[in-house]
C-alpha positions as a printed Julia matrix, in Angstrom:
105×3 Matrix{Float64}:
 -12.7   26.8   -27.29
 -14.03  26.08  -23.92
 -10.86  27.16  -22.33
 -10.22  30.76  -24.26
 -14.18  32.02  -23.96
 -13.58  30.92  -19.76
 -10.24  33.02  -19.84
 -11.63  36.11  -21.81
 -14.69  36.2   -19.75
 -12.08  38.24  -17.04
 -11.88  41.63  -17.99
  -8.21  41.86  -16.34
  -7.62  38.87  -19.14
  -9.19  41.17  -22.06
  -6.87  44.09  -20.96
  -3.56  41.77  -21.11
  -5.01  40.66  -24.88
  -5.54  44.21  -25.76
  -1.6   44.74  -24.42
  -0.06  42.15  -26.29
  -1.93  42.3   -29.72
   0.7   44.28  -31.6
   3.89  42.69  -29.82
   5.5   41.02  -27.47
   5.54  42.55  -23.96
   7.13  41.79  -21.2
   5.35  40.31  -17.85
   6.77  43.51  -15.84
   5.78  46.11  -18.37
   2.31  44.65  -17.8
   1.97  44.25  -14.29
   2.14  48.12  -14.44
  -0.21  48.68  -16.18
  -2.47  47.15  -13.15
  -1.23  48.69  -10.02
  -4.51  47.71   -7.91
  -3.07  43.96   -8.76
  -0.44  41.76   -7.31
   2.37  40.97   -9.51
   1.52  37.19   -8.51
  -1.78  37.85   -9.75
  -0.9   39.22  -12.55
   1.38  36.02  -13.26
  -1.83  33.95  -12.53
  -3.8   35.88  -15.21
  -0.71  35.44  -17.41
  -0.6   31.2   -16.84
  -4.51  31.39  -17.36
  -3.91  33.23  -21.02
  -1.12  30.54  -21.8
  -3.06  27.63  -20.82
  -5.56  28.89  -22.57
  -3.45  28.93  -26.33
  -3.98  32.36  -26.42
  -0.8   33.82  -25.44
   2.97  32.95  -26.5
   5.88  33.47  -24.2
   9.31  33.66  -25.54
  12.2   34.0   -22.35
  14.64  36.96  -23.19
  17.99  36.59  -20.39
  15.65  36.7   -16.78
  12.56  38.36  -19.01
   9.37  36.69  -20.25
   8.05  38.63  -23.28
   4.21  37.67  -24.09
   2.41  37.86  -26.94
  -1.13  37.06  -28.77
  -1.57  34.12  -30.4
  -4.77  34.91  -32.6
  -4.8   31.32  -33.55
  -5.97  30.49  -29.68
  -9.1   32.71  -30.84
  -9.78  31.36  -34.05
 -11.95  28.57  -33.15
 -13.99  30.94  -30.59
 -14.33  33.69  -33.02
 -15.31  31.21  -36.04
 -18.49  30.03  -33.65
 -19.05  33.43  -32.96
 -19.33  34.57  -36.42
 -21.14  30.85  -37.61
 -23.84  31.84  -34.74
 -23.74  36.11  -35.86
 -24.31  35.01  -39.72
 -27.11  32.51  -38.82
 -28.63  35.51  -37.45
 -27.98  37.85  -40.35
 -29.23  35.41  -42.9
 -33.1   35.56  -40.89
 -32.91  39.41  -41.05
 -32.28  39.4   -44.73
 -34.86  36.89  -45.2
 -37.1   38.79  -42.53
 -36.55  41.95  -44.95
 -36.94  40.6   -48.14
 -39.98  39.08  -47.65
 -41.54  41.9   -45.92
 -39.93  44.37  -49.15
 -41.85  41.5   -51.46
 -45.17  41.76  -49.44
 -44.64  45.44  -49.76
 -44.64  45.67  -53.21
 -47.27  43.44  -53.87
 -49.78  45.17  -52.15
């Protein structure tokens, strides 16, 4: 989990996500869509995502096609939502009781 929240902390890194989360893409067809970035960068940010589990890369002839892998999220997104919920469930509680000290008044 460590790894994924450190690689989606880059925005660059969000952006590729974004790219890739209906289909596969390939690496060139993404570097354009950064033209203030090296290709080798790009390729870094790309290795990053990979390490990370959250992208896939399938080789097509001289092509490398990404794409998400929502599983490399899932562990990051379930803390996210345990530590959202926890939150939720004191504002409900935080409501009711001030709805019940409300109506008894």
């Amino acid at each position: 989990m460590d790894e994924a929240l450190r690689a989606v902390a880059d925005p660059t890194r969000r952006a590729i996500l974004l790219l890739v989360r209906d289909g596969e893409v390939a690496a060139g067809d993404l570097a354009r869509h950064f033209p203030g970035i090296s290709r080798p960068a790009v390729s870094q940010h790309l290795r990053v995502l990979t390490s990370a589990g959250l992208l896939g890369v399938r080789r097509d002839g001289n092509r490398r096609l990404y794409r998400l892998r929502r599983e490399g999220l899932a562990e990051a997104a379930g803390f996210i939502q345990d530590m959202w919920s926890d939150r939720l469930d004191l504002l409900k509680r935080a409501a009711e009781q001030e709805e019940n000290e409300q109506g008894a008044r």
